[in-house]
N, CA, C and O atoms as CSV, one atom per row, in Angstrom:
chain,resi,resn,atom,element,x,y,z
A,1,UNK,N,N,148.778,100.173,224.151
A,1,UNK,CA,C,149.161,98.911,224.757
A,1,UNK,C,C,149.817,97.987,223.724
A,1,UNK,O,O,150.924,97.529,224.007
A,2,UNK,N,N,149.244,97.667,222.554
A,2,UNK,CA,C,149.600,97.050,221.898
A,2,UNK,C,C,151.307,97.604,221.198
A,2,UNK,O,O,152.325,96.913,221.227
A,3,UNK,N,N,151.209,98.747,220.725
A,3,UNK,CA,C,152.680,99.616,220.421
A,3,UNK,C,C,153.868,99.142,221.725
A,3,UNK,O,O,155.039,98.871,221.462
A,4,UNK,N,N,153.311,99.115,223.078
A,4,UNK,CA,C,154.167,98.792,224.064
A,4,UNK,C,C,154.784,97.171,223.900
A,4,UNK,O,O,155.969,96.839,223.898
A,5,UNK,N,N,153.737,96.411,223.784
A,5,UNK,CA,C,153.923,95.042,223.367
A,5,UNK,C,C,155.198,94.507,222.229
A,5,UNK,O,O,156.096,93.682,222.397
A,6,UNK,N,N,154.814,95.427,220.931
A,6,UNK,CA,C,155.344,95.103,219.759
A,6,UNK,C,C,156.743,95.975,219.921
A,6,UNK,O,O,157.625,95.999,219.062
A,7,UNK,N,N,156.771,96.475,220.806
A,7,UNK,CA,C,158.290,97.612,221.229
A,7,UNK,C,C,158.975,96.350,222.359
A,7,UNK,O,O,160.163,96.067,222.206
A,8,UNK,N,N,158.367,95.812,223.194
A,8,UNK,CA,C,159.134,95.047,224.250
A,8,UNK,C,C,159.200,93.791,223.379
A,8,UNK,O,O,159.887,93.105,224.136
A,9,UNK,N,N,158.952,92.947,222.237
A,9,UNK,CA,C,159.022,92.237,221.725
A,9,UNK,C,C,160.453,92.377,220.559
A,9,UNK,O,O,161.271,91.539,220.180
A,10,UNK,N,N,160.256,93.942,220.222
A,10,UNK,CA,C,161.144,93.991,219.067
A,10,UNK,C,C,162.523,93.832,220.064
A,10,UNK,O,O,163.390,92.979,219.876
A,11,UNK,N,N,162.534,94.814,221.141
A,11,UNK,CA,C,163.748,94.929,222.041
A,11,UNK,C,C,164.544,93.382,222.370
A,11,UNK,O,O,165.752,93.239,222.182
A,12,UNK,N,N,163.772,92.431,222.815
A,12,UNK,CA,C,163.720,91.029,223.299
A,12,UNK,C,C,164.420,90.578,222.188
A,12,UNK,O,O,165.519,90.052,222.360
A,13,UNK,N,N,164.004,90.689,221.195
A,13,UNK,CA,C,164.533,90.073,219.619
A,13,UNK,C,C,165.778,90.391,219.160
A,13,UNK,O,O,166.623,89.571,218.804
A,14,UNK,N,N,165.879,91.417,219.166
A,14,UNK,CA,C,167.088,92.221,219.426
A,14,UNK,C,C,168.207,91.626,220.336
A,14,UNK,O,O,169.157,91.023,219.838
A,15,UNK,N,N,168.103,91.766,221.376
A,15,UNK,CA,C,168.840,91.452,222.957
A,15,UNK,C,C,169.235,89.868,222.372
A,15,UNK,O,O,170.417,89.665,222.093
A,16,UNK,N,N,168.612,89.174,222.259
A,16,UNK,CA,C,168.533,87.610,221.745
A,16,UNK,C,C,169.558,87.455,220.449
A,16,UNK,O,O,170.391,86.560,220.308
A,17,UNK,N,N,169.329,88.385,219.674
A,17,UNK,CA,C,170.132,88.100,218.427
A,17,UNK,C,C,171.549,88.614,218.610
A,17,UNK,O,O,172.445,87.967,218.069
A,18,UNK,N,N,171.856,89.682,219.296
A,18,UNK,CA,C,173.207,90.529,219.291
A,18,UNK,C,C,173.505,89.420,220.792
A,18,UNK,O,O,174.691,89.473,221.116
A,19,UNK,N,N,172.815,88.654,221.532
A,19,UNK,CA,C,173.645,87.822,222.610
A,19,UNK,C,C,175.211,87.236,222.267
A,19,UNK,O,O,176.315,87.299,222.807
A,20,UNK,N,N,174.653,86.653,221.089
A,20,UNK,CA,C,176.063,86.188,220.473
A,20,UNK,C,C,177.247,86.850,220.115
A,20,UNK,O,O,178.365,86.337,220.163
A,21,UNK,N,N,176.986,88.023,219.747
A,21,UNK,CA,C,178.015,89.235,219.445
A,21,UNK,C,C,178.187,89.435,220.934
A,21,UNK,O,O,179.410,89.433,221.077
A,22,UNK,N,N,177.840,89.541,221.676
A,22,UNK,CA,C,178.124,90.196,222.935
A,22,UNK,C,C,178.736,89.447,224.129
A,22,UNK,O,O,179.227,89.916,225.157
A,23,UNK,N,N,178.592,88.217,223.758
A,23,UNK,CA,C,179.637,87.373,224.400
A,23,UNK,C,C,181.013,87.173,223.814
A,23,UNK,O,O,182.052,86.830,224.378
A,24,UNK,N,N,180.775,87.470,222.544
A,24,UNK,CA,C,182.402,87.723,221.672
A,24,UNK,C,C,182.702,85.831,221.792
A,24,UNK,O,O,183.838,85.423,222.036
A,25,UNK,N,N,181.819,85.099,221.636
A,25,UNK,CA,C,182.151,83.526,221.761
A,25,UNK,C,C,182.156,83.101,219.919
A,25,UNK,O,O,182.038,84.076,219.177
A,26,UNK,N,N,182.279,81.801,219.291
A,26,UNK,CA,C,182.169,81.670,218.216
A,26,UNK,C,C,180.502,80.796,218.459
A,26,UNK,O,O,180.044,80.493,219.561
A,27,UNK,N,N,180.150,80.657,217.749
A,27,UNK,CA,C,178.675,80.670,217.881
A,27,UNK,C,C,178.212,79.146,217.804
A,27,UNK,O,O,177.222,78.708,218.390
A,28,UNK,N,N,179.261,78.235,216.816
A,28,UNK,CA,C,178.919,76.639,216.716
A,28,UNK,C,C,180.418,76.289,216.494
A,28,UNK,O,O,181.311,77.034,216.090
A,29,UNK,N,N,180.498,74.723,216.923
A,29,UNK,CA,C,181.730,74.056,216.636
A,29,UNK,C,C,182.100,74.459,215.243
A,29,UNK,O,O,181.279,74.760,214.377
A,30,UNK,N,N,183.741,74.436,215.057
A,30,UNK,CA,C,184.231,74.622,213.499
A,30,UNK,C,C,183.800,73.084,212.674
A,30,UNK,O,O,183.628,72.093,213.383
A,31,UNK,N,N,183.702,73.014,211.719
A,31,UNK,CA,C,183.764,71.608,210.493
A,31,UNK,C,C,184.662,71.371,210.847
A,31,UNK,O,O,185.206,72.089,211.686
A,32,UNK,N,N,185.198,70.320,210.400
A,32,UNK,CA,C,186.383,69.498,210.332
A,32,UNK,C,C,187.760,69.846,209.789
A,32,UNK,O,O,187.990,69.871,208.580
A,33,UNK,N,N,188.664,70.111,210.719
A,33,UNK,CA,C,189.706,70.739,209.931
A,33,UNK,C,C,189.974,72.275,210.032
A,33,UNK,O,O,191.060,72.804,209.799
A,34,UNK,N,N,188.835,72.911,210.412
A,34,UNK,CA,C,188.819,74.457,210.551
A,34,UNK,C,C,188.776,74.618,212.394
A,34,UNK,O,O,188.604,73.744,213.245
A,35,UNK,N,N,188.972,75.874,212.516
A,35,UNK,CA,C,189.556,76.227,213.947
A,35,UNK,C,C,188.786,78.023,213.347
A,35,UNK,O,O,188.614,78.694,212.330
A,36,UNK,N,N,188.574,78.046,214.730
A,36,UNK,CA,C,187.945,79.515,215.555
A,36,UNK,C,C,189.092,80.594,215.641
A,36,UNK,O,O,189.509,80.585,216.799
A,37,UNK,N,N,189.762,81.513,214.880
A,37,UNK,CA,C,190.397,82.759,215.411
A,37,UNK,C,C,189.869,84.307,215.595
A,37,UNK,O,O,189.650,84.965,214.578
A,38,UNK,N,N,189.724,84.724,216.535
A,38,UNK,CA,C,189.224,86.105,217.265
A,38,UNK,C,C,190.246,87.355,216.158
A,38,UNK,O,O,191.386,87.600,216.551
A,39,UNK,N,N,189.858,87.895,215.141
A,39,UNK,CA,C,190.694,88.968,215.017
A,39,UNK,C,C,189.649,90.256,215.057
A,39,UNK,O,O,188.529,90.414,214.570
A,40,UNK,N,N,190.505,91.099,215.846
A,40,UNK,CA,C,189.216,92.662,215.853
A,40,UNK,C,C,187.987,92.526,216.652
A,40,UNK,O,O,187.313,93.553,216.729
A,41,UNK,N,N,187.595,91.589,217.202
A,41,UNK,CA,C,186.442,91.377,217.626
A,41,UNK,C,C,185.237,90.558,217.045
A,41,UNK,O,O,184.076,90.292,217.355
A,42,UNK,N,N,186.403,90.222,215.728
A,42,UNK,CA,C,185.380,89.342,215.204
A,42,UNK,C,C,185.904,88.007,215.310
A,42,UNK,O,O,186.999,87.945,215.870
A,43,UNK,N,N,185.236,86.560,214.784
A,43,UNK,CA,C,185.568,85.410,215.064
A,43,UNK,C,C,185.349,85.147,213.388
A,43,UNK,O,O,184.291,85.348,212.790
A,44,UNK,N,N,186.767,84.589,212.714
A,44,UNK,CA,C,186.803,84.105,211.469
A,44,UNK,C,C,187.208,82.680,211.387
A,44,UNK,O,O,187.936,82.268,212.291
A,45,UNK,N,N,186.943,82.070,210.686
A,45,UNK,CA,C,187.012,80.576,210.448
A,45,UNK,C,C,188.354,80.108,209.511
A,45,UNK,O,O,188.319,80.123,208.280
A,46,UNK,N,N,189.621,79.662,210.354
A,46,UNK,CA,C,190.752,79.365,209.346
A,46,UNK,C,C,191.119,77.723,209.578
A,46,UNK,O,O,190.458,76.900,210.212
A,47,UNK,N,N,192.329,77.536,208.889
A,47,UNK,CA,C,192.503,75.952,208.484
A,47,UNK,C,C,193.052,75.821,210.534
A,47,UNK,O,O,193.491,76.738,211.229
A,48,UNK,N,N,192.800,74.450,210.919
A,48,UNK,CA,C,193.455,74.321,211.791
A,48,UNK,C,C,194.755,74.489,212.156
A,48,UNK,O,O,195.597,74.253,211.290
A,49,UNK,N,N,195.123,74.847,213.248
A,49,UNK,CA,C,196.608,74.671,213.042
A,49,UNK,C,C,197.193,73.580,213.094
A,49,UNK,O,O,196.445,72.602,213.107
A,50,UNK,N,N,199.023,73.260,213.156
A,50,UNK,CA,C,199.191,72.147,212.433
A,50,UNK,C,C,199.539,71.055,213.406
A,50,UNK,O,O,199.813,69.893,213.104
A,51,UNK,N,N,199.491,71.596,214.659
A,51,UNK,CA,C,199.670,70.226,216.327
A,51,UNK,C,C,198.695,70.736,217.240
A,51,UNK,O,O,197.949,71.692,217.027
A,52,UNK,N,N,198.736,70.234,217.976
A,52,UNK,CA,C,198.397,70.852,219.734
A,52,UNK,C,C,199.152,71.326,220.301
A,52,UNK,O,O,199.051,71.299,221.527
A,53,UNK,N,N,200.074,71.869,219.785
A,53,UNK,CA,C,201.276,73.046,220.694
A,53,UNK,C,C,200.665,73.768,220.357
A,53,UNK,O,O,199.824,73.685,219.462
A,54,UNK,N,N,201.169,75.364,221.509
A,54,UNK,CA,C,201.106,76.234,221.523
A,54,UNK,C,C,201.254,77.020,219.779
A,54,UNK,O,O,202.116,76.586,219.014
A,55,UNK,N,N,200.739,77.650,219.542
A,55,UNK,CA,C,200.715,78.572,218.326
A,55,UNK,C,C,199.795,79.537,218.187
A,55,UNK,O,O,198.703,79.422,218.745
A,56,UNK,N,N,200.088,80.561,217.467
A,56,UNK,CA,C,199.285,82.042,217.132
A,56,UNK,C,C,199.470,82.516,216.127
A,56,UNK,O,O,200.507,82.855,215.557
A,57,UNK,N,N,198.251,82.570,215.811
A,57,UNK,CA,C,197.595,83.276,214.289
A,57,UNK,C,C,197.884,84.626,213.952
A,57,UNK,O,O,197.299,85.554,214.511
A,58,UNK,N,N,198.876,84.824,212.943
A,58,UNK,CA,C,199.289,86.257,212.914
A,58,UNK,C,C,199.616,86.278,211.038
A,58,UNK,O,O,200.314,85.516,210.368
A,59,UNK,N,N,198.844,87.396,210.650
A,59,UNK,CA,C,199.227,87.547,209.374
A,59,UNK,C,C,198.853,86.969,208.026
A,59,UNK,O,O,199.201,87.134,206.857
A,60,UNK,N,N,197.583,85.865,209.013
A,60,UNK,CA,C,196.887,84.701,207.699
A,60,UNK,C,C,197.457,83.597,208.111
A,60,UNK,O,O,197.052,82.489,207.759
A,61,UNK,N,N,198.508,83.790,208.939
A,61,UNK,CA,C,199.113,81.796,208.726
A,61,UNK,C,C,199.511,81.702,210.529
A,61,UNK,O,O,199.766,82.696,211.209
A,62,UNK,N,N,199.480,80.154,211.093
A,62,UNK,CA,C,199.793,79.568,212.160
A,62,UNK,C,C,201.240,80.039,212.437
A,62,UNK,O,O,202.060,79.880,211.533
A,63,UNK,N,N,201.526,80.452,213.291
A,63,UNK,CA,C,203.332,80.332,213.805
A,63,UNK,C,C,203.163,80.305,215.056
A,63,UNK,O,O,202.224,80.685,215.755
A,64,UNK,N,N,204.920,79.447,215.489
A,64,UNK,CA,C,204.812,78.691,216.787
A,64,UNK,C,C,205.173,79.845,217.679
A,64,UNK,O,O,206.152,80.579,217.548
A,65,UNK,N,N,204.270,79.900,218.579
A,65,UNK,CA,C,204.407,80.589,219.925
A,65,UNK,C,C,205.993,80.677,220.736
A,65,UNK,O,O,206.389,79.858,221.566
A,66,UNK,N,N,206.653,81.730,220.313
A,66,UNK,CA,C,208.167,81.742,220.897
A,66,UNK,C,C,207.753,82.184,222.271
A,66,UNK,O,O,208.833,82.356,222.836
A,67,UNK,N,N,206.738,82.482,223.180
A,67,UNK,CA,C,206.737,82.570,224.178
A,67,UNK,C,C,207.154,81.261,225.413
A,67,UNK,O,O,206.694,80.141,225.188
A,68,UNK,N,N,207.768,81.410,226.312
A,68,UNK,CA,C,208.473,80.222,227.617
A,68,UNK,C,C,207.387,79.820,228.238
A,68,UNK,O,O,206.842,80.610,229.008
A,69,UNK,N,N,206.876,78.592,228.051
A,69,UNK,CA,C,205.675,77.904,229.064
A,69,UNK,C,C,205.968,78.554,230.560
A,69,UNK,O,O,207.133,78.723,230.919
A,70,UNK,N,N,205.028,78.854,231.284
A,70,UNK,CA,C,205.091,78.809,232.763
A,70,UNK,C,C,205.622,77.568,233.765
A,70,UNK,O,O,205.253,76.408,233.580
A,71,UNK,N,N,206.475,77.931,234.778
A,71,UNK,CA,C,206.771,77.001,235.693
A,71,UNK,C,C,205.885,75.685,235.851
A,71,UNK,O,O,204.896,75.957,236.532
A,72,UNK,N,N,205.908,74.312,235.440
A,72,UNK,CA,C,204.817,73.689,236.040
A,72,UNK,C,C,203.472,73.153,235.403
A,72,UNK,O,O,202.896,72.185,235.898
A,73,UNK,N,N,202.917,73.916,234.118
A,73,UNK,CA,C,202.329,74.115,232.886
A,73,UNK,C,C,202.054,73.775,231.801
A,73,UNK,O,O,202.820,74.010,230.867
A,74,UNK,N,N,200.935,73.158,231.639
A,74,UNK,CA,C,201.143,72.248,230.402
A,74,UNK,C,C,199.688,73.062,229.263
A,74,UNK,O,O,198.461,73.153,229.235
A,75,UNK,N,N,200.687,73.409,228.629
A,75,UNK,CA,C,199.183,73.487,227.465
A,75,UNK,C,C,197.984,72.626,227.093
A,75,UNK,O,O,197.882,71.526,226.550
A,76,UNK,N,N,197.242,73.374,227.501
A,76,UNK,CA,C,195.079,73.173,226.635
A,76,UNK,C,C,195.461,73.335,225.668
A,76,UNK,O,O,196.423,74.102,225.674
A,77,UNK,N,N,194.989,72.725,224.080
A,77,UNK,CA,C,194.971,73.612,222.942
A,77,UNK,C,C,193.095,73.714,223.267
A,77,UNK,O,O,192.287,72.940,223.782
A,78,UNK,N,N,193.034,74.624,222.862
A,78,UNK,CA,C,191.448,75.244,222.521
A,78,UNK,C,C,190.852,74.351,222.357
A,78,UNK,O,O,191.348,73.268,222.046
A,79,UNK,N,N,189.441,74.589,222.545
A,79,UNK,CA,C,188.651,72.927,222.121
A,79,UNK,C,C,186.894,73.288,222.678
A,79,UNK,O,O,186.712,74.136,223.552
A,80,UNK,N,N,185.954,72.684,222.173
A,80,UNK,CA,C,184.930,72.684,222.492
A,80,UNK,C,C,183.988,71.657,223.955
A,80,UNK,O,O,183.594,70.492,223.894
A,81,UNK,N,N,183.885,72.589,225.069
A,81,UNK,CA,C,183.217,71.557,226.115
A,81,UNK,C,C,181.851,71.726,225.955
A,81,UNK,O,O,181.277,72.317,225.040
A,82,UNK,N,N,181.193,70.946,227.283
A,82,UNK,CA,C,179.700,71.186,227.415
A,82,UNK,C,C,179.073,72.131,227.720
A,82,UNK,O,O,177.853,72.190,227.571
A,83,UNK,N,N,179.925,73.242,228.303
A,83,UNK,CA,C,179.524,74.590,228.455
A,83,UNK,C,C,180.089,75.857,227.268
A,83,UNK,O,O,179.881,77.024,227.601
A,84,UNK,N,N,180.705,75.626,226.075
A,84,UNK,CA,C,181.406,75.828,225.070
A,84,UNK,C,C,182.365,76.191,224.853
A,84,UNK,O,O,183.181,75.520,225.486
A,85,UNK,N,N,182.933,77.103,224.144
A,85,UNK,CA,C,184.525,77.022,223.702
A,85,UNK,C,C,185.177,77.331,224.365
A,85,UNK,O,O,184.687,78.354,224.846
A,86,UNK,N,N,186.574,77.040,225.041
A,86,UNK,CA,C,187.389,76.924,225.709
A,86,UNK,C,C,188.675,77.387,225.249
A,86,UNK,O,O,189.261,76.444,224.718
A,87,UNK,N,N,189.431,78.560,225.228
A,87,UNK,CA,C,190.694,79.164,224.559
A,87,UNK,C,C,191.350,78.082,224.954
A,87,UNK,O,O,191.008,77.411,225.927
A,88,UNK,N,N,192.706,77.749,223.954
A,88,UNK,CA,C,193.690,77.224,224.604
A,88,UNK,C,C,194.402,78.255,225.185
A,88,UNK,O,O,194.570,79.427,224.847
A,89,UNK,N,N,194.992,77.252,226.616
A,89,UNK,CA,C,195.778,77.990,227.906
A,89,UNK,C,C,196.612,77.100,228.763
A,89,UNK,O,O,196.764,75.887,228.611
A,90,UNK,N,N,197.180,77.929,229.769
A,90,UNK,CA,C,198.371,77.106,229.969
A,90,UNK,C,C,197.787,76.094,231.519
A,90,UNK,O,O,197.176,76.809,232.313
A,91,UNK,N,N,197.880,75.095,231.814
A,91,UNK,CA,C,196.919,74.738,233.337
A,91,UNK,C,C,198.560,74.107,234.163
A,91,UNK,O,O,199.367,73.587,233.393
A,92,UNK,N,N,198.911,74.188,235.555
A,92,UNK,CA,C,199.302,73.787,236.334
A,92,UNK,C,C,198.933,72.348,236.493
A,92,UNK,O,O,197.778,71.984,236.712
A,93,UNK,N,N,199.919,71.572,236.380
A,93,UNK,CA,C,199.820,70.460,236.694
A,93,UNK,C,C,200.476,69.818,238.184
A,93,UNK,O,O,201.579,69.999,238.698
A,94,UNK,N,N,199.537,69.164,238.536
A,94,UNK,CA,C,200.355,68.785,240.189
A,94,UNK,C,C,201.135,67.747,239.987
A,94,UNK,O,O,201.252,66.944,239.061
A,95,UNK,N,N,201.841,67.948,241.384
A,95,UNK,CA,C,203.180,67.085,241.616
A,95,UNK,C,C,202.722,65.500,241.700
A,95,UNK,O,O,201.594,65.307,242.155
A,96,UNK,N,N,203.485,64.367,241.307
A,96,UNK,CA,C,203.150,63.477,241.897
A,96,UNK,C,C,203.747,63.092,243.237
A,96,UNK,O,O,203.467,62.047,243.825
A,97,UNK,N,N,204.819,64.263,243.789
A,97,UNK,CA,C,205.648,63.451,245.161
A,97,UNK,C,C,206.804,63.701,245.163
A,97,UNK,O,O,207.314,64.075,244.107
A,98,UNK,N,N,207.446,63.602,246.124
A,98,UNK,CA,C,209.234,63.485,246.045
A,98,UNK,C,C,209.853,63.497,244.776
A,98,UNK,O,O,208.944,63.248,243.985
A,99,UNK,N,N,210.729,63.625,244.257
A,99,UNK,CA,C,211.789,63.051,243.173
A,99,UNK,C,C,211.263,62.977,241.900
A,99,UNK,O,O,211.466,62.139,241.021
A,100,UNK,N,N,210.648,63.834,241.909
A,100,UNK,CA,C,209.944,64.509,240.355
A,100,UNK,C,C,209.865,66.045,240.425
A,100,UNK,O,O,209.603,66.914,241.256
A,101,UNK,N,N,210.416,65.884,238.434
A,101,UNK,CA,C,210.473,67.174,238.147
A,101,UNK,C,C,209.457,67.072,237.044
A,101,UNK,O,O,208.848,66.118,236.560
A,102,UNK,N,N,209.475,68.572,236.764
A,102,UNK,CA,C,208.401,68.731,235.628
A,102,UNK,C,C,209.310,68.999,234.193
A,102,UNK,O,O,210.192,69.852,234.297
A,103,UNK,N,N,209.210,68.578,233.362
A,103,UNK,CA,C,209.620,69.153,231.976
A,103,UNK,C,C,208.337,69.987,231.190
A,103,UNK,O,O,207.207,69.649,230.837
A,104,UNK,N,N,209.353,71.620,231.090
A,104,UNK,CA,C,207.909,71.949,230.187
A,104,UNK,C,C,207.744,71.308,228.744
A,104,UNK,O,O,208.712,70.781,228.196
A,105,UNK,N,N,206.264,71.375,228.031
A,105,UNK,CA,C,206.406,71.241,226.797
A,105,UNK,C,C,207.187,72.109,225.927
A,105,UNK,O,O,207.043,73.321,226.086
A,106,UNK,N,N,207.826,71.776,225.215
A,106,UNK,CA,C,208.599,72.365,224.241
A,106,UNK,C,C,208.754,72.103,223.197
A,106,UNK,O,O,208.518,70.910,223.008
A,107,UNK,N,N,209.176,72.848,221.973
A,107,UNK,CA,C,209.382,72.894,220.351
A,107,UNK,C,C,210.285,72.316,219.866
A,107,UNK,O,O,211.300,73.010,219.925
A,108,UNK,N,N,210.472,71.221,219.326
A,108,UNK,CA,C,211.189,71.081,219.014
A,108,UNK,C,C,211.268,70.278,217.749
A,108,UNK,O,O,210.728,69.185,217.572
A,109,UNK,N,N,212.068,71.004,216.808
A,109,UNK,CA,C,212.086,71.492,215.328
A,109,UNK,C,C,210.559,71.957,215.292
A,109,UNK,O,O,210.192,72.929,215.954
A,110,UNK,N,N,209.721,71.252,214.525
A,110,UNK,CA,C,208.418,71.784,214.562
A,110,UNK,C,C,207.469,71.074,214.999
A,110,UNK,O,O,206.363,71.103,214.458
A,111,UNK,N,N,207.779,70.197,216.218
A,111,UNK,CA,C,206.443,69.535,216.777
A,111,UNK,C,C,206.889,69.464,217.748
A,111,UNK,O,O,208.052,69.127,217.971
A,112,UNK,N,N,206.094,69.756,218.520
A,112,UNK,CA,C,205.376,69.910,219.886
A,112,UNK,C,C,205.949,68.984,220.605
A,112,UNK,O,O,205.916,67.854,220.118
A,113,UNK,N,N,206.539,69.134,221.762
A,113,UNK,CA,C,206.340,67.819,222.861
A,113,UNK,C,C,205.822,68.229,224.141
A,113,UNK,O,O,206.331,69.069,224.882
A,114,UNK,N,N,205.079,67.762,224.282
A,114,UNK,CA,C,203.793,68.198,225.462
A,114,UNK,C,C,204.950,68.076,227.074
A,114,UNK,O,O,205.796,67.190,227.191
A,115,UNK,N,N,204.686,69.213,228.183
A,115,UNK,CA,C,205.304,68.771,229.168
A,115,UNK,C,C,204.997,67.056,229.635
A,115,UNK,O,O,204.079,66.310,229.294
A,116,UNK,N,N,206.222,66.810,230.579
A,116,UNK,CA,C,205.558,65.432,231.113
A,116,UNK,C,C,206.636,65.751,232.613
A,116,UNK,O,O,207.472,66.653,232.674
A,117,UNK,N,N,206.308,64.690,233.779
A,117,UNK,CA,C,207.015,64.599,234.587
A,117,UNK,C,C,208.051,63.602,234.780
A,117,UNK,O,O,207.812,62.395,234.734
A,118,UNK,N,N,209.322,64.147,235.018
A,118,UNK,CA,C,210.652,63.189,235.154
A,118,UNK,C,C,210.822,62.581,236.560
A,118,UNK,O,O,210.139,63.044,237.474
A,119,UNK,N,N,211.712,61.543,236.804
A,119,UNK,CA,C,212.029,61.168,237.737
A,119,UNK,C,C,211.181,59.831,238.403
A,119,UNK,O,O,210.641,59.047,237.623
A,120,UNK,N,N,211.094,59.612,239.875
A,120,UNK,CA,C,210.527,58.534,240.176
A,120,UNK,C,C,209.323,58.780,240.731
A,120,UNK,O,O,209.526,59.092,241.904
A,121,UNK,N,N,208.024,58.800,240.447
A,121,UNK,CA,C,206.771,59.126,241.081
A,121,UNK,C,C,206.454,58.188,242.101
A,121,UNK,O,O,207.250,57.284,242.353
A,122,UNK,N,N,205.628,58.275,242.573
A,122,UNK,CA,C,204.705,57.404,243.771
A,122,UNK,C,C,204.822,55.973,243.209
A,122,UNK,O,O,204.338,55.646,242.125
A,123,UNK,N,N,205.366,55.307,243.867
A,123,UNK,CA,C,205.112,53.830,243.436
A,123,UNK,C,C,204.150,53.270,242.971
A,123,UNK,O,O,203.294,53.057,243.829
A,124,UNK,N,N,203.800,52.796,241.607
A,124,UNK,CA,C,202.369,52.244,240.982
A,124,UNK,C,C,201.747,53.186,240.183
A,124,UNK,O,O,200.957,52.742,239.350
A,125,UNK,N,N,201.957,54.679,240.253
A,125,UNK,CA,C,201.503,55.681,239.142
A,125,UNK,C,C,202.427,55.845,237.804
A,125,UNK,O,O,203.639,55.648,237.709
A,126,UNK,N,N,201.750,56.150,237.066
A,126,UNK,CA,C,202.676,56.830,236.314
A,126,UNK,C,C,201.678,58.180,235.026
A,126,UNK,O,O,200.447,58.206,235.008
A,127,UNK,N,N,202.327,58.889,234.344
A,127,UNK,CA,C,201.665,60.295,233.701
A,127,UNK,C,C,201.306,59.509,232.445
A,127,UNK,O,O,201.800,58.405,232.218
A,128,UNK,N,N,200.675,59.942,231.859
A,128,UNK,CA,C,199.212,59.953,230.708
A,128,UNK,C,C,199.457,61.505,230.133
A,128,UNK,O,O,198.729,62.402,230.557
A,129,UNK,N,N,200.732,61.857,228.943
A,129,UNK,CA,C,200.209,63.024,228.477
A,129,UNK,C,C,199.015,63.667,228.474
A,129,UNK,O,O,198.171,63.078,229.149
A,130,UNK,N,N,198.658,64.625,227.976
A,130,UNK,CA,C,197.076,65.500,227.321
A,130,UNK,C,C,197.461,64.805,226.139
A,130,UNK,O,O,198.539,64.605,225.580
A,131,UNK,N,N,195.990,64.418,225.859
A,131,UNK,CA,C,195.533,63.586,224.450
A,131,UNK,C,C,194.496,64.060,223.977
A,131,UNK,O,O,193.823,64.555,224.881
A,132,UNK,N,N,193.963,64.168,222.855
A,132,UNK,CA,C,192.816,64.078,222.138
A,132,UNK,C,C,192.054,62.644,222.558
A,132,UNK,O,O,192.751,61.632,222.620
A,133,UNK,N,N,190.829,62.574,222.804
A,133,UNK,CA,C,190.209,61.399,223.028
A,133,UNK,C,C,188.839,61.495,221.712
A,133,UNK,O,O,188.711,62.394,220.881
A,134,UNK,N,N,188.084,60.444,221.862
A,134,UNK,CA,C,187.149,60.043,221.240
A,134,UNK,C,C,186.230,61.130,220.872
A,134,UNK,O,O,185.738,61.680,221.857
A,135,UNK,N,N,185.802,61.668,219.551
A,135,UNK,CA,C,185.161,62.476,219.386
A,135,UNK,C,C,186.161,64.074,219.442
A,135,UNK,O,O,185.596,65.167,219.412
A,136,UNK,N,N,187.560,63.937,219.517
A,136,UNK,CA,C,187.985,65.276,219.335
A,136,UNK,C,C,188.306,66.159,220.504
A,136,UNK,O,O,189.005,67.170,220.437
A,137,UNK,N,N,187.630,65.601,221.772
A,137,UNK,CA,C,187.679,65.940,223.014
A,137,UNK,C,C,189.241,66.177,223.655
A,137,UNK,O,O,190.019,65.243,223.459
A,138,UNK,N,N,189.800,67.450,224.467
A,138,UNK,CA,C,191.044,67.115,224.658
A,138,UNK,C,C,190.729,66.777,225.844
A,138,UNK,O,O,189.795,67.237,226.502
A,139,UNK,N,N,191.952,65.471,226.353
A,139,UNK,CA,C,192.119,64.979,227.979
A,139,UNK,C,C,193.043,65.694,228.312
A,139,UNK,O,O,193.835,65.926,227.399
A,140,UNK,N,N,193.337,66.296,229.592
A,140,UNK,CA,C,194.711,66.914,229.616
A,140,UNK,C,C,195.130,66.080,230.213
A,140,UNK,O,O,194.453,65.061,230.351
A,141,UNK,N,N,196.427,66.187,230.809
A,141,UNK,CA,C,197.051,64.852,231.498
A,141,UNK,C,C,197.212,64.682,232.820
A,141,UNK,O,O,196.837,65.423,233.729
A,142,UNK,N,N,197.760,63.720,232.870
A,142,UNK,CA,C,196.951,62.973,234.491
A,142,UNK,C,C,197.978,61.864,234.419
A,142,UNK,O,O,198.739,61.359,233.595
A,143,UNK,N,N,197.575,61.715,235.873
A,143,UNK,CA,C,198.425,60.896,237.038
A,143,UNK,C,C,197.227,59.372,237.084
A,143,UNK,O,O,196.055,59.350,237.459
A,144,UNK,N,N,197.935,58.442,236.645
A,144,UNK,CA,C,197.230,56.964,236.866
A,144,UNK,C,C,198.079,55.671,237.317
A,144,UNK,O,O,199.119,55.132,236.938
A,145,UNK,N,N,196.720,55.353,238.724
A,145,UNK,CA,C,197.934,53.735,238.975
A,145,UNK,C,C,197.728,52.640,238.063
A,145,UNK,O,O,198.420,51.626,238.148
């Protein structure tokens, strides 16, 4: 009985410790300045990259993502919520109405300009890029009267 005990205990201990490996998540927020990259299956700790645009870690160093935003799309950069880390990705942003278009974000020379919407929106609104807010938090962007 007791051998059964100290066997379902070791197993438990086990299961508990490899959880973290097995979600393939990074395990605590980065320090300041450092950022989370996935290579191989593992999660290594490098310098942040150098905006909130799009970019990918290849080779030891940040370079800008030559891939075409999606129709409509505005980049997440990665970031930590209350349920935890969050890849950056691309999210659909809605219309405000008639006589608006979307501009994607785009590169240009080497900083970022986040999509935004052109034209004349709903009378009394207007767009609020994605921002970093208080504490590091990203807002993505939004429609306000």
């Amino acid at each position: 009985m007791k051998r059964i005990i100290c066997t379902a205990i070791l197993c438990l201990s086990l299961l508990v410790f490899l959880s973290g490996y097995a979600l393939a998540l990074p395990s605590a927020p980065p320090p300041p300045g450092k950022y989370w990259v996935e290579i191989g299956g593992e999660w290594i700790l490098v310098v942040a990259p150098p905006g909130d645009g799009p970019y990918i870690w290849r080779n030891g160093k940040w370079l800008i993502d030559p891939a075409n935003p999606p129709h409509g799309s505005e980049w997440i950069p990665g970031h930590w919520s209350a349920n935890g880390w969050v890849s950056g990705h691309w999210k659909v942003v809605p219309s405000p109405g008639e006589g608006t278009n979307w501009v994607p974000g785009h590169w240009r020379g080497n900083r970022w300009i986040p999509g935004h919407w052109a034209g004349s929106p709903t009378p009394g609104k207007h767009w609020v890029p994605g921002h970093r807010g208080q504490g590091g938090r990203w807002i993505p962007g939004h429609w306000v009267k």
